[in-house]
N, C-alpha and C positions, 0 to 999 in steps of 0.2 A: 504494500500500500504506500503511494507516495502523499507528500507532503504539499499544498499548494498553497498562494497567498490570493486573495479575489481582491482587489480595490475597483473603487466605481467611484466615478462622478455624476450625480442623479442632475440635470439642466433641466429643473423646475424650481419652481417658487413656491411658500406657503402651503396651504394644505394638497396640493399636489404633489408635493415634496413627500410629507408624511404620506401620505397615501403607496407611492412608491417603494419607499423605503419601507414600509409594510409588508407588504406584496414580495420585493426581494428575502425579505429577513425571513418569512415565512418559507421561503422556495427553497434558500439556504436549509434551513432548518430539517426539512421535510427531506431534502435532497442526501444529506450527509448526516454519517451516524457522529463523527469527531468533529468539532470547531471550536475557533476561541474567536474571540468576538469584543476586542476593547480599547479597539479605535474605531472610532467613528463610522469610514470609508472602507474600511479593512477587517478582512476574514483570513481566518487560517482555516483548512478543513484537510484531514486526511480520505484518500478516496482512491478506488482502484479507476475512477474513469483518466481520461486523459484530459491535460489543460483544454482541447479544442472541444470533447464533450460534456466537461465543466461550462465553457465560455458559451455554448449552442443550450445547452441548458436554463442558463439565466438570461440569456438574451430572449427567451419568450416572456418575461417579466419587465423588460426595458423598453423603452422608446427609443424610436432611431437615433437621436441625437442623446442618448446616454451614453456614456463612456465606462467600459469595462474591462477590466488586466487582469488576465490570471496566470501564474507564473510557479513554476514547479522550484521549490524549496532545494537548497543542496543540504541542510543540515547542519549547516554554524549559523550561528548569531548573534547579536547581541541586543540587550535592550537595559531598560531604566523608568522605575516609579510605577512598575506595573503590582497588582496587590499580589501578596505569595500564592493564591490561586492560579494568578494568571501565569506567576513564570514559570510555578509548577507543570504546568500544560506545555507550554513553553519547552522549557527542558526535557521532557517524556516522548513528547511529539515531532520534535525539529530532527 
């Protein structure tokens, strides 16, 4: 099972926005049994699909002019100010 990151930039305003961002959070959700989830824009999810059937997956939840990256993890990283939950996952899953 590899490791992926999803960032998206959702190009709506106001309750369209939330609406959106609803919609994807849900799809994530539903889509993948592993994620971490504590930036804003950004997902981590483990999953045997590949980045292009990740990326084909959540793009039925976007608008053409939404912007989405999904980008297959190598396994280091670093980070800072995340709660010991999150680096926990963090650490186990990278």
């Amino acid at each position: 099972m590899a490791t992926y990151m999803i960032g998206y930039d959702l190009n709506r305003e106001g309750v369209g926005y939330s609406d959106a961002n609803r919609r994807l959070t849900e799809k994530i959700k539903e889509t993948f049994t592993y994620w971490w989830h504590h930036l804003d824009s950004t997902w981590i999810v483990k999953s045997d699909l590949t980045a292009v059937n990740i990326r084909d997956t959540l793009k039925s939840v976007l608008d053409a002019d939404d912007e989405l990256l999904v980008v297959k993890l190598s396994g280091t990283g670093a980070w800072s100010g995340f709660s010991e939950k999150g680096s926990s996952w963090l650490k186990n899953n990278l």
